[in-house]
Each structure stands twice: as C-alpha cells, then as structure tokens.
C-alpha positions, 0 to 999 in steps of 0.5 A: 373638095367642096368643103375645101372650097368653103373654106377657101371662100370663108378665109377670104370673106372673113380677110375681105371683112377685116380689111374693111373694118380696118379701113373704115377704122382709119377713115374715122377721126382719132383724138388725144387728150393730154395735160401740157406743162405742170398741173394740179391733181384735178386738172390732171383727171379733168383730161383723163375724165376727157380721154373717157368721153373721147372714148373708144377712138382716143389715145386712153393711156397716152404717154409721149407724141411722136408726131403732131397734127396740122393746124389751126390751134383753137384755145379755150379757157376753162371758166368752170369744171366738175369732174366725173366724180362730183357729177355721180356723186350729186345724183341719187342714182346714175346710171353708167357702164363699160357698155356706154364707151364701145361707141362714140357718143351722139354729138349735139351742137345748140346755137352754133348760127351765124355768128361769125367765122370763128363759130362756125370754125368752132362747131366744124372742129367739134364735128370733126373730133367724132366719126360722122354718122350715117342715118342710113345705116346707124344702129339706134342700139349703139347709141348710148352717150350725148355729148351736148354743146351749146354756145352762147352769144351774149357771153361767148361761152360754151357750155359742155355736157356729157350724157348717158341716153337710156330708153323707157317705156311711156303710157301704161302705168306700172300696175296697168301692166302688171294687170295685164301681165297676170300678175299681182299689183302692190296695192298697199298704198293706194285708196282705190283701184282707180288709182291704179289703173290711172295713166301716170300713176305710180311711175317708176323710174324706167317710166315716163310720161308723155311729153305731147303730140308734137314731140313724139317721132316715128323710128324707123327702127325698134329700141331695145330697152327694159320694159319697151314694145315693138310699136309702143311709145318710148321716151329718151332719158338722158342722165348726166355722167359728167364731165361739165365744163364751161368754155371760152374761146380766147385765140385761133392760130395758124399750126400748132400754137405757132403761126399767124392768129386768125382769130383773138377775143381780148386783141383786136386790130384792123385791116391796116394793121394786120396788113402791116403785121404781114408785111413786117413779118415777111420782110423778117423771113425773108431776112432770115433766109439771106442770113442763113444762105450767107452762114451756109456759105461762110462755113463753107469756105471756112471748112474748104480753107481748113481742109487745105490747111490740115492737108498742107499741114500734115504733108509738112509733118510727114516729109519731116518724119520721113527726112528723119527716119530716112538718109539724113546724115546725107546732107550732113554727115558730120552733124551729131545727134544732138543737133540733128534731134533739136534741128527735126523738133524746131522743124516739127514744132513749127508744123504743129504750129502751122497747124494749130494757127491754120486748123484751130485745134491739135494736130492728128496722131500727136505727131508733135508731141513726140518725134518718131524716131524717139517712139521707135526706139522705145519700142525695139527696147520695149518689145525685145524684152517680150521676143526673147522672154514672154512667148516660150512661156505662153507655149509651155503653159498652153501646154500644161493647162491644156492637158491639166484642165482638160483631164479635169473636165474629163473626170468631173463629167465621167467620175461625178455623180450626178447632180454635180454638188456646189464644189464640183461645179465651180471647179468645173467652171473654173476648169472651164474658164482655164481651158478657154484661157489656155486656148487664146495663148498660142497666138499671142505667142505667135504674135511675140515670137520675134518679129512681133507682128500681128496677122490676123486682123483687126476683128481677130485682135479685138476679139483676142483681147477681150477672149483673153480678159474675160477668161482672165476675170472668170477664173478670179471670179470662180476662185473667189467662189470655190473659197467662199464654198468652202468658207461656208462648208466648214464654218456654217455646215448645217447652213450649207446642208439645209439651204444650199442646192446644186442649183445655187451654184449654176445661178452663182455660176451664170452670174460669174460670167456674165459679170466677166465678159460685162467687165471684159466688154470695153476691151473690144472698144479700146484694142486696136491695130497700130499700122506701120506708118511705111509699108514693107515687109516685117522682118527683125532688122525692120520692126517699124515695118511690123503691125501691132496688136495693142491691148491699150487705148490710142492717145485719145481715149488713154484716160477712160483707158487708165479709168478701166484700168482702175476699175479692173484692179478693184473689181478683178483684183482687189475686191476678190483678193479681200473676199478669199481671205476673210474666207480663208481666214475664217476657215483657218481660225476654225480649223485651228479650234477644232478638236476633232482634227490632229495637229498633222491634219491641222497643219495641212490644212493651214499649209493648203489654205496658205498656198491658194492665197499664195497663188492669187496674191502672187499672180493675179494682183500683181498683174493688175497693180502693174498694168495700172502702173505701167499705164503711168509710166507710159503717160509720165514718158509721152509727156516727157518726150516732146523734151528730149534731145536725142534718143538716148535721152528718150531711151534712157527715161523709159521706165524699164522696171514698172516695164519688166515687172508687167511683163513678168507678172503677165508670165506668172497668170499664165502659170497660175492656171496650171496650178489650178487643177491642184485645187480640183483634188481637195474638192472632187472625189473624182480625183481621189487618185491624186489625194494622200489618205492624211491622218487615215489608219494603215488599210483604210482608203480615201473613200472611207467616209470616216477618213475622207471626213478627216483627210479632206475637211476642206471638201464637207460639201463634196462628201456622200450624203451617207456620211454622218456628221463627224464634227459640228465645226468641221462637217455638216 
C-alpha cells in the first residue's frame, strides 16, 4: 500500500510539474522569422541564420502562417550584413555548439536613452521578442549567447551583434598552475623561470588578464568553465558567432502593415496635416459603410423580387404541365393533336420566357426544353423493351453464374495446393469479381420487372450502380491479366519460372481492384432517383407514377457524364481488348511454331485462343461502344424535342436501334460471366474433371505430367514444379 501510494503522489508531482512547464512555456514570447516575397540566396539564409539566433522559442522550419499577430508594424532597412558563414570564416577559431541554442540568449540594449517615442517603442519590441529574466532565479550556467544591440543617435542606426559568452580563468599564468598542480611545465621557450612563474605570461587562450578593480563583480553563484575555481576570479569572453547586421528604422504602423503610420523617418508632417489625414480617412469609412449598408439591402430586395418571380414562374409552368397530362380534351374535344402540342409549347415557351426575363437564368429541370408529355411517351416506349426482354435474362444468368463461379471458388479453395500459382489466383479473382456480379443481378431484374419502379432508395440505387460497375471492370481487368499470364507462361517461360511469384500475382491482384472501384467511384455521384412529378401508385396502366433508377446523369451534369462515358470505353474497353490480343496473338504465333505440339493440339489451342477473344469483343466492347452511342442519341432527341408538334413526332425521332442494340449488349455481359468458369479448366488442375486428355496415348490420364504438358500448353504456370521442361517454346 504504501508503495502504491508513492506512486500515486510521483504521478501526480511529475503531472503538477509538466503542467508547470507548460504554462511557463506559453507565458514566454515566441517568435518567427521569414523571408517575404522573392529573395535572393543570401537574403534567404540571412532569415534562417536569424531563425537560429531566435532560437530555441522561434518557429525553426517554418512553412505557411495560419494566423498573424496584433500590431504595430516596425521596419528596418537593412544597410549592412554578414552572414553566419563569413562571420566563422574571419575568425581563427570560433567557438559554437548545439549547446549555446538550448537557452535563449542574454539581450543587451546600448544607448537606447530618451531619445523619442520611437526608440523606446524600439527597445520595448526587442525586449519583448526573448523571455524576460529573473535575477533571482536565472542559472548563470544557461547563459551561453549575447545578443547585443546599440543604437546610434546621430545616424540612427542600429547595429546588431551575436555573441557566444564562455567563461575562464584570470590570475595564475599557466605554468603557475601546472607548478602547482605537480606537474611538469613546458620550458623550451623561456630564459629564465622568472618568466614563468610571471602573472600573465604565457596565457593561453582559455586565459585571461585582469581587466582592474572596478570592473571585477562578486557572483553570487559558481560559473562552470574549463580551468575556473570556486572563489577564484573569472573573466567573460565573448566571441562573435554571427549574424551582423546594421539596421534602420524607416516607418512604424498601426497592425500588420496595414493602419495608420505612427512613426516615418524620411516623411514628416505636422499636427494639421495629420489632423487633417484623420478627418478624411474617417469620412472615407464612414462612406464605405453607407455603400455597403445600401449594397446589402439592394441584394436583398433583389434576391426577394427573384424569389417571387421563380416561384410565379414555376407554378405557371406546373399548371400548364398538369393542363396537359390532365383532362384537356374537356375543353376542347374536337381540337387535334396537333394543335393541342403547339398551343401547350406557346404556353410553355411563354413561361420560360417569363422566367429567363424575371430570374435572369434557365428554368429549373428543363421543363421548357421538352414537353412532359413528349418525355413520357419516350419513356413507355423505351422501358417496354427492358420489361418484356431484359429481366428474365438477368434471373437466368444470376443463376447460372452463381452456381457456375461458386463451385469454381469451391474447388480453387479445397482442390489447390498451396500457395496458389499465378493462374490460380487470377481465376479466383476473376471467379471472385463474377459472383459479386452475379449478385447485383436480382434487383435490377426486380426493378425491370414490369412496372419498372425502383423500392429501395436513393442510397441503395447509388450503391447498385456502382456494385454493379465496379464488378463489371474487375472481370475485364482479371481477364486481361489471365491473358497476359498466359501470354508470358508460353512465350517468356523461363522468365515466368525465375521471376514470377505468387506474391506478383496478389499485388497485380490488389491493384485490379483498386483500379476498378477508383474507375467505378463517379457512378455513386451521377446515378440518382428520377421522382414521379404526381404522387400515386405505380402500377402498369400508370407508369409515370413509377420511380426510376437511372444509371445516367441529370441534364446538368450530362457532359461530364458523356466525358466518363468516354473514359470508360478506352479504359475498360479498349485498352484491355488491344492488351488480350497482342497477347493472345503472340501466343498463337508461338504455338503455331511449335514443334513439340501436333497439328490436333495446335488447332485446339488456336480455337481456345480464338473463343476467349470471341467472348470479350462480343460482350464487353460492345456494351461500352453502345452505351457511348446511345448517350448521343439521347443528347441528339432532347435537343430535337422542344420542335416537335406532336407525340408521334417525338416517338417517331427516338433512336430505337443505337436503344435496343444497348440494351441487348447489356443482355450479352451478363452472359459472359457464365462463360467464364470454362476459362478455369485450362488454368487449374482442380478442374481436371472437366478437362479432355487431348493428344494423350490411350491409358494415360490428365494428371500425367507428360501429358498435361501437352494437352494443356496454355497452363505452363499451373504444372508441378516436378514436371521437367518439355519444350523451350511451350514450357518453363
């Protein structure tokens, strides 16, 4: 217990003591030293030779000011300078150390007397720029640097000087002391001993001669030093550690170079005119603030009349939207068509009008660029085709995929042998990247299943479009590198044997998906929610009841939107599709040179080849090249349809086939990835099940190393490392 209890009071003691110091470190003045505007070099290490005189309470790499300090402003010009540098380099040996910079230096002001208001503003900002001392309490040992400043009346200037104070002994020479210290005495040089044993002879440079009664001074505390007794004499000797300046005061102002200039050396004025200064500037603010009291209340009547006049505006444009959709034909039954869509576009056209006149800018939403009734026609059009074809497929390939890749992953984790080779774990990354695919299927076939409407909110739609595009891209990007794999197993094998490593393949592996979900991060931003603008039930008679999902940007935002668009299809399309097939090129040709393989195997391996080239160009380019295109149209009929007379006109201008060939191309990348787990049985032993034993002798299994080399030239990286090398185009 009582040990505890010491404890207890020694945290609390050493507590109570930082948080002394800490006080005591913020009550002490802290300075910065920086060089404003372009300098030159020698400018620039004059203020970091100043930063290391300010030392240790200054900011030593001082970068960027958050916050700048009260005023007033003094400036000097600089007449005179020697840096640090040319300082050491005059002396013959100076004297200066890390030590000497632990403790602020000792400040001496010289002939600061009354000499007018600006001095003694003078000598107050040097005081206040150090920690003030306590003569009471001061360690005489800490005090290792002088910075001494005097001034000079007669040229008003300032001269600056930095010191390093160091302590020695005065009296004895340095042989009476090596006399008396029993030791023996250098006397090579001397005539006599007299010469010797003579007080100030032979000094040394730690020695020094009395300088008279009157400037020695009784301390009341012992001064460590080389050579120094307790209650002998010491002199102080200061060696200059630069930097020198000679300084001139030119103004004093009021802030932070800002404000009223309480002091100037080259401009004088008298009492009149400085009254007259004050006056003038007084009535100039007080100007300013009128002009900004009425600015303030302009913009605010401005932005109240713009408020009411968006507000009319709108309510103008609504009731004319609402007049169309709603029973029109009341008031006019036997009017056609024709003439009811130019009569609603006068009327549109003249809000808008309004709007532009009142508001000074487009109206919200675009509603008088096309008609509602227009848009809603479009999309019944648009979205039939994605109720009655689209959704069953996305239920089937959900399906399919999901037992397809997850057996794949099933046999990968259990049949494997660890650690995993580079094939493997690309086909499991690609197995991987499928099955999260396959799982963001069911409810975007729940949402086409007619009515198409979207239940699950806003946050779930963001995140379902960018589920379903950053999977998208991470299959691409793993069957680019399942080609370039084998693309260097077959062509480079000893390259692929020596240099390649399972943990090659993770770090390619953590890239590809970072890259996707980086290149899939701006879907989160442009999908979004496209409200009905009435509220009701959704049902199939009433789809503009319905909420859509969309996966494209709002009219705002449709030109970043077409630029993405773009860097998807050379990203995600393009650049892997040229990449597959150089590999897949190379691979052929040195297949095709091979003499080690039959003409049967070549075949195979070439119709191999050919099929998983097939599968991308047929289901991931076209998806991009199409959505690009299909972007377009939609850009070319929005612009068309503020000039449409009727709905047949607009239904008649929509774009149906770049339309349908979209959506088909969205049917066939679904597809794709039940397709892939075909591409796991050239790659994995695990699969060997699946595998024919092409080219073997009747008897021989896959499993054969001989065979396998053969039946399976695609798979070099996936063979035992007991398996000799067979040929040195084919295999490692």
């Amino acid at each position: 217990m009582g040990q505890s209890g010491r404890s207890r009071h020694q945290k609390r003691a050493r507590a109570q003591a930082h948080l002394r110091n800490l006080e005591a470190y913020a009550a002490q003045p802290h300075s910065f030293v920086f060089a404003r505007g372009r300098a030159g070099r020698s400018v620039q290490q004059l203020s970091l030779d100043l930063r290391r005189v300010m030392e240790p309470l200054t900011a030593s790499r001082l970068q960027k000011l958050m916050r700048l300090p009260g005023g007033p402003t003094l400036t000097f010009r600089i007449d005179k300078y020697t840096l640090v540098r040319d300082v050491v380099s005059s002396l013959r040996r100076h004297r200066m150390h890390e030590q000497q910079f632990a403790h602020p230096p000792l400040l001496v002001l010289n002939s600061f007397g009354p000499h007018g208001m600006h001095v003694k503003l003078m000598a107050t900002m040097f005081q206040n720029l150090f920690p003030s001392i306590n003569v009471h309490k001061v360690n005489l040992n800490t005090i290792k640097r002088c910075l001494l400043i005097s001034y000079k009346p007669e040229s008003q200037e300032l001269d600056f000087r930095h010191y390093s104070i160091k302590v020695v002994p005065v009296g004895a020479s340095r042989g009476m002391k090596k006399l008396l210290q029993e030791k023996f005495p250098n006397m090579s040089r001397l005539q006599d001993i007299s010469e010797l044993l003579a007080t100030g002879a032979g000094l040394s440079e730690s020695e020094a001669e009395p300088d008279g009664e009157h400037n020695i001074t009784e301390l009341p505390q012992a001064v460590a030093g080389r050579g120094n007794m307790r209650a002998q004499q010491s002199a102080v000797r200061l060696t200059e550690i630069g930097p020198r300046m000679t300084l001139q005061l030119i103004k004093i102002q009021e802030g932070i170079g800002a404000g009223n200039v309480l002091f100037h050396s080259f401009v004088h004025k008298t009492e009149e005119e400085l009254q007259a200064i004050l006056v003038a500037k007084e009535e100039k603010l007080q100007l300013k603030a009128q002009r900004q009291d009425q600015q303030a209340q302009n913009v605010q009547r401005k932005r109240e009349q713009r408020e009411a006049h968006k507000k009319k505006s709108l309510a103008g444009m609504k009731r004319a939207r609402a007049e169309a959709d709603g029973d029109s034909d009341a008031e006019d039954p036997g009017a056609p068509p024709e003439a009811e869509g130019a009569n609603q576009r006068e009327e549109e056209e003249d809000e808008a009008e309004y709007f532009r006149q009142a508001v000074g800018e487009e109206p919200d939403e675009g509603a008088s660029r096309c008609p509602a009734n227009f848009s809603a026609a479009a999309d019944r059009i648009l979205s039939g085709f994605q109720e009655g074809f689209l959704w069953p497929i996305l239920v089937v390939t959900f399906l399919v995929a999901l037992a397809g890749n997850s057996l794949a992953l099933y046999r990968f984790y259990t049949r494997e042998q660890r650690p995993w080779h580079p094939a493997v774990i690309f086909s499991a990354q690609l197995a991987v990247s499928d099955l999260l695919y396959a799982l963001t299927l069911p409810p975007l076939a729940a949402y086409y299943y007619p009515p198409k409407h979207w239940r699950y909110g806003e946050a779930a739609c963001r995140l379902e479009r960018f589920l379903f595009t950053c999977n998208l891209l991470g299959s691409i990007i793993f069957i680019t590198c399942i080609s370039l794999n084998r693309y260097l197993g077959v062509v480079h094998p000893f390259f692929t044997h020596s240099q390649l490593r399972p943990k090659h393949a993770w770090a390619v592996s953590a890239v590809g998906w970072a890259l996707a979900v980086l290149l899939a991060a701006p879907t989160l931003s442009f999908s979004h929610l496209k409200r009905p603008p009435q509220e009701g039930h959704c049902t199939t008679a009433r789809p503009e009841a319905c909420i859509k999902c969309l996966g494209t940007a709002d009219d705002n935002w449709i030109e970043a939107y077409r630029a993405y668009s773009l860097v998807l299809v050379a990203l995600g399309g393009g650049l892997p599709l040229l990449l597959s097939l150089v590999a897949y090129g190379a691979l052929g040709r040195a297949v095709w040179r091979s003499h080690s393989m039959t003409a049967a195997n070549k075949l195979q391996v070439m119709v191999l080849v050919s099929s998983g080239v097939a599968v991308y160009a047929s289901s991931y380019m076209p998806y991009y090249v199409t959505r690009v295109l299909n972007v377009y149209a939609q850009l070319r009929w929005k612009a068309l349809c503020p000039g449409f007379a009727s709905v047949p006109q607009a239904e008649k201008a929509l774009d149906l086939r770049t339309y349908v060939a979209h959506q088909v191309a969205r049917g066939l990348v679904p597809l794709a990835i039940c397709i892939h787990p075909l591409l796991y049985m050239a790659v994995a032993p695990s699969l060997g099940c699946c595998q024919p034993c092409l080219g073997c002798r009747q008897g021989q299994t896959p499993e054969n190393t001989e065979c396998s080399g053969q039946v399976l030239p695609l798979n070099v990286t996936a063979a035992s490392k007991a398996s000799g090398p067979q040929s040195p185009e084919l295999s490692p």
